[in-house]
C-alpha positions as CSV (number, residue, x, y, z in Angstrom):
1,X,-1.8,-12.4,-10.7
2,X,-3.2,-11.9,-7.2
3,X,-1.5,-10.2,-4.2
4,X,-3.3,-9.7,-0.8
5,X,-3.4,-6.1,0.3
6,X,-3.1,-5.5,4.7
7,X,-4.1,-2.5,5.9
8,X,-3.2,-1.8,9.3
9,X,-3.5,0.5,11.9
10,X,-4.9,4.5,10.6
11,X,-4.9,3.1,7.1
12,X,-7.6,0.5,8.3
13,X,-9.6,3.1,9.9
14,X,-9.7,5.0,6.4
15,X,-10.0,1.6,4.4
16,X,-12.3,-0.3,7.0
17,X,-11.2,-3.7,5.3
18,X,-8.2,-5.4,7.1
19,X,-7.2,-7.2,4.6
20,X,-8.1,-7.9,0.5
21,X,-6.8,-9.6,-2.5
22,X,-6.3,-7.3,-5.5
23,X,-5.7,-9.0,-8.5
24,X,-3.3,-7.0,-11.1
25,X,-1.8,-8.1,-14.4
26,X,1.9,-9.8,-14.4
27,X,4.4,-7.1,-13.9
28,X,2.4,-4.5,-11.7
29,X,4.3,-2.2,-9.5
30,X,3.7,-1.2,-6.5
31,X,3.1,2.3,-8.0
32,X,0.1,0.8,-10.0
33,X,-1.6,-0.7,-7.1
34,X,-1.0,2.4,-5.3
35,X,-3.4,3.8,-8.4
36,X,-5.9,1.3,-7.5
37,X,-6.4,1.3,-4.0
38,X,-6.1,5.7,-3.7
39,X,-9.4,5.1,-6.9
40,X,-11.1,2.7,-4.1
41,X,-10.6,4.6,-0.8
42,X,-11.6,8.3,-0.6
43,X,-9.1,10.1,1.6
44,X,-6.1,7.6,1.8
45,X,-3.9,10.2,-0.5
46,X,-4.1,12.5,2.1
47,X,-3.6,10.6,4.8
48,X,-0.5,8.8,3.2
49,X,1.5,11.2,1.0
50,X,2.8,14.4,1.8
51,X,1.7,17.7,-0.1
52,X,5.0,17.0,-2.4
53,X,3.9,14.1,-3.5
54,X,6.2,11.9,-1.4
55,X,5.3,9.2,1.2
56,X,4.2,10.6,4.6
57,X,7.2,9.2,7.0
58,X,5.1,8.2,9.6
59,X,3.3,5.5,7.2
60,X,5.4,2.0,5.9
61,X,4.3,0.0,2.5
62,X,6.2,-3.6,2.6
63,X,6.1,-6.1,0.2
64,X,6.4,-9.8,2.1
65,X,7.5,-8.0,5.2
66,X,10.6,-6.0,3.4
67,X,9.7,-1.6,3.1
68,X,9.6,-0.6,-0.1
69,X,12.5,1.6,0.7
70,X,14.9,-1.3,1.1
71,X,14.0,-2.6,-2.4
72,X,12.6,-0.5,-5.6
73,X,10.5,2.4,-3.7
74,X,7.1,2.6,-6.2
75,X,8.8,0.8,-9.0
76,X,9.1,-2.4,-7.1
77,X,7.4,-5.4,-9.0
78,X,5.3,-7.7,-7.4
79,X,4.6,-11.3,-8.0
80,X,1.6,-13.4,-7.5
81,X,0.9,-14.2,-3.9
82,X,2.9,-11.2,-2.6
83,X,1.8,-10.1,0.7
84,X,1.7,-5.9,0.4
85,X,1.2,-3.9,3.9
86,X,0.0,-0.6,4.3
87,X,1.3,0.3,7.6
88,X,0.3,3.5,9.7
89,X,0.8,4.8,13.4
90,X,-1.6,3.1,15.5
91,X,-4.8,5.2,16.4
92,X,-5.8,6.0,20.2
């Protein structure tokens, strides 16, 4: 399956791609292409998880415009053609 992957605002300055398609096998979680994307971009752990391991507050993942929060936190399953945004304070 495919989802396309948003990154917006400090994320995209760490990523420098606005916007990809990641393609995962049927069933992934979000926690799996959490795995994926911190392997392709150097410095985004830092940036969006706190030293406990939990997800910096100031940063929002949704999954077709819903925070992961609201649904199944990292265990939320994605299907094909979900829309996933990394979301992140807005540089200055």
């Amino acid at each position: 399956m495919y989802v396309k992957v948003r990154y917006l605002g400090l994320v995209y300055r760490v990523t420098g791609v606005f916007e990809e398609v990641i393609q995962l096998d049927d069933g992934a979680t979000i926690h799996i292409l959490f795995r994926i994307i911190l392997d392709r971009y150097e410095g985004l752990s830092g940036l969006l998880f706190r030293g406990d391991g939990s997800l910096n507050p100031l940063y929002r993942v949704t999954v077709n415009g819903r925070d992961i929060e609201h649904l199944e936190g990292f265990d939320t399953k994605l299907s094909n053609g979900d829309v996933v945004a990394f979301i992140g304070p807005a540089g200055g």
